[in-house]
Structure formats: structure tokens, C-alpha cells
C-alpha positions in Angstrom: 32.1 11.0 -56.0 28.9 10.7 -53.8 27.0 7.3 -52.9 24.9 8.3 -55.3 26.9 8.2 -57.9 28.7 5.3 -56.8 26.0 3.2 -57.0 24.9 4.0 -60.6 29.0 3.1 -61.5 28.5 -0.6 -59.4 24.7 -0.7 -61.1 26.7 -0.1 -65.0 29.7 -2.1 -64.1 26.9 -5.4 -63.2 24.8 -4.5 -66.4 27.5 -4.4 -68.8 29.1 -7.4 -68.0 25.5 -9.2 -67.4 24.5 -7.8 -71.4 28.2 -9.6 -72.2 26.5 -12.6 -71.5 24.6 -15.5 -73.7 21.0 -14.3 -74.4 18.6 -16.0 -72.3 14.6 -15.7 -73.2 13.5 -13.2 -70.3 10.8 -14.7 -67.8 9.0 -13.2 -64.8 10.4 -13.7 -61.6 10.1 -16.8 -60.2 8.3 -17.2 -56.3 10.9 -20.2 -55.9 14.0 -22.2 -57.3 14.9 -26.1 -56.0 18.3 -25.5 -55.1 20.8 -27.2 -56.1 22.5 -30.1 -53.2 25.8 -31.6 -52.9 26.6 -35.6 -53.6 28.6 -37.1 -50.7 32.0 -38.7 -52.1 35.0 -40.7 -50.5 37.3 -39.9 -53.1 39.7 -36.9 -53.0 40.9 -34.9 -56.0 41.9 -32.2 -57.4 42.2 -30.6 -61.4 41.5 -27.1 -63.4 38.2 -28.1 -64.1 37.1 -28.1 -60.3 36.9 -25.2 -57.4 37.1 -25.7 -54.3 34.9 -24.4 -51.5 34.6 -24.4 -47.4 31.8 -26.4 -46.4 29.8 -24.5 -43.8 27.9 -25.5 -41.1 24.7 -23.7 -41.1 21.3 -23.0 -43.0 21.0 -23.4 -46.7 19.2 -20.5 -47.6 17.9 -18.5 -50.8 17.6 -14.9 -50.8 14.9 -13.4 -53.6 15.0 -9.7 -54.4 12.4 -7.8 -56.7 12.4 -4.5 -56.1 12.1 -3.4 -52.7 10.9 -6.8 -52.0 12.9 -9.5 -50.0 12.1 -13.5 -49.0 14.9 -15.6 -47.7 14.2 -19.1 -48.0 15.2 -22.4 -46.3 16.3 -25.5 -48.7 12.2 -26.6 -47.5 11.3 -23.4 -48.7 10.4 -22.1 -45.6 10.7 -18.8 -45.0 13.0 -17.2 -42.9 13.3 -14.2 -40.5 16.5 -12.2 -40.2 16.0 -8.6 -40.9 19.8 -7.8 -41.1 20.1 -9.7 -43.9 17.4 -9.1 -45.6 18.1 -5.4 -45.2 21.4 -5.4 -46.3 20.4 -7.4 -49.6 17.0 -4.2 -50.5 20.4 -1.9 -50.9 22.5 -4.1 -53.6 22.6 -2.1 -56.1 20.2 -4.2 -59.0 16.6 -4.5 -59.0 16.1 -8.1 -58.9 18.4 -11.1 -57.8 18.0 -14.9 -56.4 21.2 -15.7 -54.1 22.5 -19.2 -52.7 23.9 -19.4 -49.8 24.5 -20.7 -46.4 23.3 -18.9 -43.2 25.7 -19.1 -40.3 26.5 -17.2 -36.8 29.2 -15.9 -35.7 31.4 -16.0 -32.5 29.3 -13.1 -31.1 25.8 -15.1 -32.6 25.5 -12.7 -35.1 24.3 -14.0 -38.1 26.2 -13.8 -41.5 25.2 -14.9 -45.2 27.9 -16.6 -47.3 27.0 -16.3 -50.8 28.2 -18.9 -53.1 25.8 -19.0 -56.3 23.8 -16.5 -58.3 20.9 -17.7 -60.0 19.0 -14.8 -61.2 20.2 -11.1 -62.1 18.3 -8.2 -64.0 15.4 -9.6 -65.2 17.4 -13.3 -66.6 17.8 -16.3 -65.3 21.3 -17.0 -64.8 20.6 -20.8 -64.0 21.9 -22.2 -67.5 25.5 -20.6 -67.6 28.4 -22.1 -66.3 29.5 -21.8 -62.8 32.7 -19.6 -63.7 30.0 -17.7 -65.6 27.8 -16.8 -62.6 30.8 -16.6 -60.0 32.0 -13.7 -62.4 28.8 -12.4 -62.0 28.8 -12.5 -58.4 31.8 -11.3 -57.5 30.6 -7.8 -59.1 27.7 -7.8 -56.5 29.0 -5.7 -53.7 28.2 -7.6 -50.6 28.2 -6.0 -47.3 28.0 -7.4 -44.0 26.0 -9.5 -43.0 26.8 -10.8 -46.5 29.9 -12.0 -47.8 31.2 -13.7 -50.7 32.4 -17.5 -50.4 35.8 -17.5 -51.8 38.0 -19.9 -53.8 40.3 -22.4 -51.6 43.4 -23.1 -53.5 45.2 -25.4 -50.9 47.0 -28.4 -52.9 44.5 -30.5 -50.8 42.0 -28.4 -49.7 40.2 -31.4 -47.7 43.0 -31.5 -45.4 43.1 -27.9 -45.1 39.2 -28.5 -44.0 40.0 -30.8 -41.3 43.7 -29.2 -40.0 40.5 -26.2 -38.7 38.0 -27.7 -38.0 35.8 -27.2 -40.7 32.9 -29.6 -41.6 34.7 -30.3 -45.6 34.6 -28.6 -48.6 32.9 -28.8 -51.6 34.3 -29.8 -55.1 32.4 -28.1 -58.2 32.9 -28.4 -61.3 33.2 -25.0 -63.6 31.6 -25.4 -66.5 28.6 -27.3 -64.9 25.4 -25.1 -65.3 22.6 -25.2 -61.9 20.8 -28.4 -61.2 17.8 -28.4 -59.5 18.5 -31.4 -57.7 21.2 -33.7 -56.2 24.2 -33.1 -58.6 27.4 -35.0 -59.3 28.5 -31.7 -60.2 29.2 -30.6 -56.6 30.7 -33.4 -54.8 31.5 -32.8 -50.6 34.1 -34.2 -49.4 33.2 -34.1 -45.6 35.8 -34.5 -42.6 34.8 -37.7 -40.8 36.4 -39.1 -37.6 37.5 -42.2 -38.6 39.4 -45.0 -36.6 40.7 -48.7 -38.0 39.2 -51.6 -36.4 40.0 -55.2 -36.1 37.7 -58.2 -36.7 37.7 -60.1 -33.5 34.6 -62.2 -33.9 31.4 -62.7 -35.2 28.0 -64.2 -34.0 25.8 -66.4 -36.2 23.1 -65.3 -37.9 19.1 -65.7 -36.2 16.2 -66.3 -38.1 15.5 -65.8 -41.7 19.1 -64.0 -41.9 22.0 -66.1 -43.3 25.8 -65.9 -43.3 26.2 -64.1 -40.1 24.4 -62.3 -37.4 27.1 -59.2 -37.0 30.7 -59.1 -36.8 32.3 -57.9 -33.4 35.1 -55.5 -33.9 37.2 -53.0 -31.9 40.8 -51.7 -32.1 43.9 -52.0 -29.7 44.7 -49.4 -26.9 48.6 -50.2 -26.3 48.1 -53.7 -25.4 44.8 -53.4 -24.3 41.5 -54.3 -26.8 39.1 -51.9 -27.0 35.2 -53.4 -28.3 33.5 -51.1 -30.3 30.6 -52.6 -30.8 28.5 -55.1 -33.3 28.2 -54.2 -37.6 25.1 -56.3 -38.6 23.5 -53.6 -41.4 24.3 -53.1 -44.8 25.3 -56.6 -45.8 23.3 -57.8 -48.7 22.8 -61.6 -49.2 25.4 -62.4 -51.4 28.3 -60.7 -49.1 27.0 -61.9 -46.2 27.7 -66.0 -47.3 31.0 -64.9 -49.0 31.6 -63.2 -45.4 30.9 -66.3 -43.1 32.8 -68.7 -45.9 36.0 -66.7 -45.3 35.3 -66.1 -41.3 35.1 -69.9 -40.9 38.7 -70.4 -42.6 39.7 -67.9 -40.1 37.8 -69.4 -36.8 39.8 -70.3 -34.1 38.4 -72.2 -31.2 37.1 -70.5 -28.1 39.0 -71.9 -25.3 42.2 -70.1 -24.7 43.1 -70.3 -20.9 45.7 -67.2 -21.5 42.3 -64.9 -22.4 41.2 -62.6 -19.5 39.3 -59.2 -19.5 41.8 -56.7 -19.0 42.8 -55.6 -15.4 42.9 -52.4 -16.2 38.7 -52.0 -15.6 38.2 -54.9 -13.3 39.3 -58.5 -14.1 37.0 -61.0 -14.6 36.8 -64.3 -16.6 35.2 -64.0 -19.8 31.9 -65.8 -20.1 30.1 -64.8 -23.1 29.0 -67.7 -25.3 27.0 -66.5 -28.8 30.3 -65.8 -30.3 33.2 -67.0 -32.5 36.4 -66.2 -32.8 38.2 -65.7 -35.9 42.1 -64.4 -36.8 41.9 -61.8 -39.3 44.3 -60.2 -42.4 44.3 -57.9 -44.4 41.7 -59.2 -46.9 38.9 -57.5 -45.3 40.9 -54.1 -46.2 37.6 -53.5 -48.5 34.9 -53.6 -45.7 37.5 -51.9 -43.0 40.9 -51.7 -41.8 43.2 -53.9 -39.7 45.5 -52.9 -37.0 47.5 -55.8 -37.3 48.1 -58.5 -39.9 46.9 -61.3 -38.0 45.0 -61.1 -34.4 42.9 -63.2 -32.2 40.2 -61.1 -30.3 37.4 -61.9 -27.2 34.7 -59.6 -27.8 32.2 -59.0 -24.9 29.4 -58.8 -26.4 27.6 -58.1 -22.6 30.0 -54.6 -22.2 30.7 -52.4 -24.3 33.0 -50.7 -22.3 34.9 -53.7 -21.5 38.4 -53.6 -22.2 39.7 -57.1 -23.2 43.3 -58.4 -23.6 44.1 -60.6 -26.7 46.8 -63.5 -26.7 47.7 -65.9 -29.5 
């Protein structure tokens, strides 16, 4: 069989399975399509009704193809230069077709074009069908390099897969969910995040109109050492912040403990600071963050942050 011939097979093959399908009204071909984004969850799960995907690192990008005519698009809907992929996407074998994807180089900074999502084909939108509808779809659209499909991940917990190599998460969808053109609940990323428990050592009071508190002071132990991290003042609304300071003052301590030095392991030197209390925590503030140890008594320097502090009850 010659390429000729083999691409009027792949061109049937894509049709007949494309006429199989619901029968959307025809329009003309659209100059543009909002793409669909991602919404940012904490949770992890997994079920029948969601696929999994590798979250990549690179530039959302649309691909439109009428006729010999090609324009790859940022998620801005700016348009983008990269004439290997553009040329490797005039010679699929179908006259016109929108692609979602993410742009992203390679080792040897060469540029590849992970598809994901198909939103047009032959003259339909493809927008309305379910998302195992279009994959199906898809995965009949030979793609050659510098394109590629996105394939399913299958892991038990595919976030940890993400994370054991490095990659920036994955993303959940759900199958039966049609495109959005907009933020969706229907693809939820689950991204890998450096994370590290931290212990409420202090808090300062709050200046100004502000109530409650000013910030709490927290870090996290280094063997016996206690490392400051630095001040959380942001994100507290009014009510938390009073229902914050009430439980910080059951928890105050006072101030002057002869035992408490700055650490020798930097430089030892008395600890001065003054704008701060002192509090022992537990493991009630599990909701706002996590606690090394069930109950602790912490000098923050609020002067240094890189000043290593022991703590002594």
C-alpha cells in the first residue's frame, strides 16, 4: 500500500467513526475557542468516572487547521510561531481540526505538542460530546512528532506517581463531562507542592484598624534546633482572627525564660526581641496547619529570619 493510499484508509477510518457520532448542526469554522482551564483542588481521589492525566509544564496552546491553513494559539489567544508544529499538523490527514494541548521542550529544546482534547473535526464541532467521546476521536488522529498524544495514567494514585518524577501534578477529568469554556470543576489539578509542618511559636498583636492578631510566628524543629520560617498575617478574615487570639491567649506563656538562648549553632546571642508572645501549642490548630509536636514553647526572632533558636519548657 502507498502513502497515498494510506492516507485515504486513516481519512475513512476518522470519518466513519466521526458520522457514528450524535448529529451536531454544522457551523463555519470558528477564528477562536475559550479553552477550557483546570480548578486547583486539595483533595485526592480516584473512581471509573475520572481519567487521569500528567500535568505538563509548558504553554497551553490551540492548534486550528482549515485546509492548508494553520494558527496556533496561546490560552491569551496570542499567536504563536513554531513552524514544526504547525507543519506537521497541514499533513493530518482531515481538512479541518481545533486541538488542545500543551506546548513543551524537550531535553535537546526541541519543541513537542502534547495533545489532550479535540474540539473540532470535519466540519462539527465536537465541543458538546463527552470527553471519552472526543478522546476516541483523537486517538484515531495520527500524530507525528512534534505531536503526540497525552495518554491515560492508571497509577492507583496517580498524584504520587506525579511527584515520585518530578512532574508538576496531574489532572483529574471527569468522562462524561462535555468542554467548558471556562474554569471547570470538571478537570480538577491536583498539583505537587512542597510542603513542610510548622509549629506555632508566637504571635504579635495586631496594629491599627486590624483586630485579633497582627501575624502568627511559626517555624519547625531541625533535630533540636528551631528553625523560624517567618510571619502568616494574610488570609484571616475577622471572625477567625478573634476566635484565633481567644485560643492563643489560653495558650500564652510568659516571656521570661532564663533557659531560652539563640542556638549556638549560628552564633549565640541573648534574645532581645520584644513585639511578641509566646504561646504552647496542640493539635487544635491541625485545621490552619500542622504541629511537630503536641505541645511546644517557641522564641521566634522576629529581627532574623535565618536565626536558629532553641526551645525549652
Amino acid at each position: 500500500m502507498n502513502g497515498a493510499q494510506c492516507l485515504s484508509l486513516l481519512r475513512s477510518r476518522i470519518r466513519l467513526k466521526f458520522l457514528c457520532l450524535p448529529n451536531e448542526e454544522t457551523t463555519a469554522f470558528p477564528e477562536w475557542v475559550v479553552p477550557m482551564a483546570a480548578t486547583l483542588t486539595q483533595e485526592r481521589f480516584t473512581g471509573p468516572e475520572w481519567i487521569f492525566e500528567r500535568k505538563l509544564d509548558g504553554i497551553r496552546m490551540l492548534a486550528l487547521k482549515n485546509g492548508t491553513d494553520v494558527k496556533l494559539y496561546s490560552r491569551n489567544r496570542l499567536l504563536q510561531y513554531h513552524p514544526a508544529v504547525a507543519e506537521a499538523i497541514v499533513k493530518l490527514p482531515v481538512r479541518d481540526v481545533i486541538l488542545d494541548g500543551e506546548a513543551v521542550w524537550n531535553s535537546t529544546s526541541r519543541i513537542v505538542y502534547h495533545v489532550f482534547d479535540i474540539l473540532w473535526l470535519e466540519g462539527r464541532s465536537v465541543i458538546p460530546l463527552a470527553l471519552d467521546a472526543r478522546r476516541a476521536l483523537l486517538k484515531d488522529v495520527p500524530l507525528r512528532a512534534p505531536l503526540a498524544h497525552v495518554p491515560e495514567i492508571k497509577d492507583d494514585k496517580p498524584w504520587e506517581r506525579a511527584c515520585r518524577e518530578g512532574w508538576e501534578g496531574v489532572i483529574a477529568k471527569l468522562r462524561t463531562s462535555p468542554y467548558e469554556h471556562r474554569r471547570s470543576s470538571y478537570w480538577l489539578k491536583m498539583k505537587c507542592e512542597a510542603t513542610q509542618e510548622l509549629v506555632v511559636g508566637g504571635f504579635t498583636d495586631p496594629q491599627g484598624s486590624r483586630v485579633g492578631l497582627g501575624a502568627l510566628l511559626v517555624g519547625y524543629f531541625d533535630g533540636d534546633d528551631f528553625v523560624f520560617s517567618g510571619k502568616i498575617g494574610t488570609g484571616f478574615d475577622t471572625k477567625l482572627l478573634l476566635d484565633l487570639r481567644a485560643r492563643l491567649d489560653k495558650l500564652e506563656i510568659p516571656k521570661s525564660r532564663p533557659t531560652i538562648t539563640c542556638s549556638g549553632r549560628l552564633g549565640a546571642e541573648p534574645f532581645a526581641h520584644r513585639d511578641y508572645r509566646m504561646t504552647k501549642l496542640d493539635r487544635r490548630y491541625s485545621g490552619l496547619m500542622s504541629s511537630v509536636v503536641s505541645v511546644a514553647a517557641v522564641i521566634v526572632s522576629v529581627s532574623s529570619l535565618s536565626r536558629r533558636v532553641a526551645a525549652y519548657i
